[in-house]
N, C-alpha and C positions, 0 to 999 in steps of 0.2 A: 283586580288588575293583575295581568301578569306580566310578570318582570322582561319574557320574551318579548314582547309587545310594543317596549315602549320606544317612542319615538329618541331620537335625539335630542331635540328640547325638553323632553318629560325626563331622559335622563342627567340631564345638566341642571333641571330646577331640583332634583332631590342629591343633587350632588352639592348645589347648594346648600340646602334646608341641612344637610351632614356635617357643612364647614361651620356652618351659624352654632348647630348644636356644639361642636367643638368647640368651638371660643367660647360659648356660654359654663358650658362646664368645668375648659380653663380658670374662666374667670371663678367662679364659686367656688375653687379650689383655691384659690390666691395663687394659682401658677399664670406665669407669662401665655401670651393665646398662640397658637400654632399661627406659622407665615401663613398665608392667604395665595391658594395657586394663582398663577398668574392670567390674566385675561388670554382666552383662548383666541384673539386675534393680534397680541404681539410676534411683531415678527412680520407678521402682512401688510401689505399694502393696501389702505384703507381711504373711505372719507368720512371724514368727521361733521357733522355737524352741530351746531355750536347756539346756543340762546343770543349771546352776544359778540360772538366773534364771528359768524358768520361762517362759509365753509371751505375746508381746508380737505388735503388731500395728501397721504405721505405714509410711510413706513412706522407703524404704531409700534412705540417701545415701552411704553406704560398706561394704565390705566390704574386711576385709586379714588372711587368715587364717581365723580362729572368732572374731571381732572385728565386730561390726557396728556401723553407729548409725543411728538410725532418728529420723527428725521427726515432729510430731504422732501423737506414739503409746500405745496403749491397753496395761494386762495385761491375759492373759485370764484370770483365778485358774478358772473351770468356762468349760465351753462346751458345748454342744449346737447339735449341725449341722442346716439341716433336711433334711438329705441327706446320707447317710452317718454314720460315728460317730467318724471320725478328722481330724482338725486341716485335711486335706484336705480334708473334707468343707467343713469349718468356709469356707475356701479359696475354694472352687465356689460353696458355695450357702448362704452366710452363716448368719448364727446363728438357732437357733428360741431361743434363752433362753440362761442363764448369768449369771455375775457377773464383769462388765467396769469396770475400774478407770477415774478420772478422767483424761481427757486429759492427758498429758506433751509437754512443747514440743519433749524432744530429750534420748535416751539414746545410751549407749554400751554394748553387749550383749557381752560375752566367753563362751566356751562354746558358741558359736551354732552347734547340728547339724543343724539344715534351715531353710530359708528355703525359702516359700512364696508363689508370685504370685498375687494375688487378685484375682478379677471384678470387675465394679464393684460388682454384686449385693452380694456380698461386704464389699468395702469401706463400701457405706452403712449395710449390717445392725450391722457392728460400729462404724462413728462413731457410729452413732443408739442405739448400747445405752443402755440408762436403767441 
């Protein structure tokens, strides 16, 4: 492998695999484990989606675990993409329709199994949902 090579994803799993070894070695030192960077999409404007909370859409300020919490943020109970037909789409090329719930100032999301970064495209389609 060369280190030139590597894609983005292959450099954030061994940037992982480096934080794991850290806290492990903490640990068998009896030293406290180094902070944990923070998820590289706090700060964006995101969709969550959720096992049982279903999905949500908003400005991601934590993640720890399948734990999220999100500021100014929307359900989506339906959605339609205008591009593509999965949440993804939703994601890219924001909403043709659906029914988007009332502005929320700040959630905490448990069950969270993908989080999605959203264009700005994106982002206005779904603040402006009626």
């Amino acid at each position: 492998m060369n280190i030139d090579d590597l894609t983005v994803g292959q450099a954030r799993q061994l940037a992982a695999m480096f934080a794991q070894a850290r806290q492990l070695a903490a640990m068998f030192a009896g030293q406290p484990a180094p902070a944990a960077a923070p998820h590289p999409f706090v700060g964006r404007y995101v969709i969550c989606r959720c096992t049982g909370a279903g999905v949500h859409a908003g400005t991601l300020v934590s993640v720890n675990g399948d734990t999220a919490i999100l500021r100014d943020s929307r359900r989506l109970w339906q959605w339609q993409a205008r591009d593509g037909v999965a949440l993804s789409g939703v994601a890219q090329t924001g909403l043709a329709g659906g029914k988007i719930d009332t502005s929320n100032p700040e959630i905490q999301l448990m069950g969270v199994c993908e989080i999605i970064p959203c264009s700005d495209a994106a982002r206005e389609s779904i603040q402006n949902a009626n």
